[in-house]
N, C-alpha and C positions, 0 to 999 in steps of 0.2 A: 303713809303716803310719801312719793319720794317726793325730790325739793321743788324737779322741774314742775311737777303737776301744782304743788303747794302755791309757787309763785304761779302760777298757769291763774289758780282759782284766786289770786288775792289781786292782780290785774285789772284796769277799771274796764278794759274791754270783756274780758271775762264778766265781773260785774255788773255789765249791763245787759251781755247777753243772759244771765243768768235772772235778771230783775225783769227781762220782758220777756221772758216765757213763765215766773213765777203766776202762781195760780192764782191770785188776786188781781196781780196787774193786766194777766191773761184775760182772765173772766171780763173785768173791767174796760177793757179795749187799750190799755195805758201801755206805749212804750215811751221805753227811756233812750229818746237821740241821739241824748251828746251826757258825754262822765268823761271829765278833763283827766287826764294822766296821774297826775297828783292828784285829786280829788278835791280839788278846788272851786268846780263849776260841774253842772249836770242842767237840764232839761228834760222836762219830760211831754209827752205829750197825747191827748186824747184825738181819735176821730170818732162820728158817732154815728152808731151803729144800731140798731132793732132791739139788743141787749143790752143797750147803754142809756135808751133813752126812756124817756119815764111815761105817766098816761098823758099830758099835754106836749108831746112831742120835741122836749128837752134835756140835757146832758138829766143823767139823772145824777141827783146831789150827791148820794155816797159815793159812786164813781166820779166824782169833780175832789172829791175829799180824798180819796185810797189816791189821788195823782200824786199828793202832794206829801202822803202820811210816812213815809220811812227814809225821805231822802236826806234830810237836814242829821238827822242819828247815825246814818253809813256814812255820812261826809266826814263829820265830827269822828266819828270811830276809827275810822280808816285815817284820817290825821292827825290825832291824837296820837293812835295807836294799843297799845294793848294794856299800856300800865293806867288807863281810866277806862272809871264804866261808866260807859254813856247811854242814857233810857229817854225815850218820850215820856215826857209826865203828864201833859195837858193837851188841847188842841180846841179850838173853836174854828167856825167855818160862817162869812157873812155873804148870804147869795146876794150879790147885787143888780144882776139881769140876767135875765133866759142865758142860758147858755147853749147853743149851737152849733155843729160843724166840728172843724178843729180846734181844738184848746191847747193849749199849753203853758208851763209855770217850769220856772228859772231860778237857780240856788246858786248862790257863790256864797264861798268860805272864805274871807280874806286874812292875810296875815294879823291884819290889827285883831281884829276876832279872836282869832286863835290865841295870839298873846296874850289879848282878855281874859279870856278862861282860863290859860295855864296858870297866871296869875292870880284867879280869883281863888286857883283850887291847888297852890302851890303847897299851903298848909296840912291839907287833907281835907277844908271844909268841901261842904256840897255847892254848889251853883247851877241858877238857873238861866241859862241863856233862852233870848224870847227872839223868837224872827218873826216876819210877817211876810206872807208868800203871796201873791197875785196871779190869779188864772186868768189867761187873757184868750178873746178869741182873738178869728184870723185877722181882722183889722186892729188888734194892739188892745181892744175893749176889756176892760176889766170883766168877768163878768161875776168871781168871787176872789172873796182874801179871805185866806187861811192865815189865823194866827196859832204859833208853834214854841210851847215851852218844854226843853229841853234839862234832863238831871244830868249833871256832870261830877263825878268825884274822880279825884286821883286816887287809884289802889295804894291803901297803905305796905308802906317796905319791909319787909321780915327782915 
């Protein structure tokens, strides 16, 4: 693959175009907003649809969960970069009210953050970074929090 295309697809515009036709997020009704340049911030977000929603006429749960489930791993990856492997390890999901309409949930990677990790995994051990993510509807209403434990190792150097 030549380079122009290589940086084409590593681009968080590319990235997003490529995450909101992705067949998960597709099926699911999720598109992704906003993915800041650096990959420091992303958005994503639900409308609800006939396929989205469940038998009492609400976000249906798994698609309130797949909003939220890869974005925290591509931020961290794409920041990091390529000498650590970063995996979802864990996740829980707590519904706290119907969910309705538009939804959306909001990631920022701050520097402090990131120094964290570099630091915790400066050694080679493992680390687990935890976030907790809030799906809000269109008046700001929580209506679930996602919590999200992340595996980080630095690649050992040959």
């Amino acid at each position: 693959m030549n380079s122009a295309i290589r940086r084409w697809f590593s681009s968080a515009g590319a990235m997003r175009r490529v995450l909101s036709t992705f067949a998960p997020y597709l099926g699911a009704g999720v598109k992704v907003t906003h993915l800041a340049d650096d990959f420091t911030t992303a958005t994503v977000e639900m409308r609800q649809h006939w396929y989205n929603t469940n038998y009492v006429g609400t976000h249906f749960g798994g698609s309130l969960y797949s909003m939220v489930d890869p974005m925290y791993m591509l931020l961290l990856m794409r920041r990091l970069g390529s000498s650590y492997i970063v995996w979802d390890k864990s996740a829980s999901i707590d519904f706290i009210r119907p969910g309705k309409g538009v939804v959306k949930a909001e990631f920022e990677l701050t520097e402090e953050r990131l120094a964290e990790i570099r630091q915790a995994t400066e050694q080679g051990d493992k680390y687990l970074p935890e976030w907790d993510v809030d799906i809000v509807d269109e008046t700001g209403t929580v209506v679930a929090r996602v919590h999200k434990v992340l595996y980080v190792r630095r690649k050992p150097t040959e």
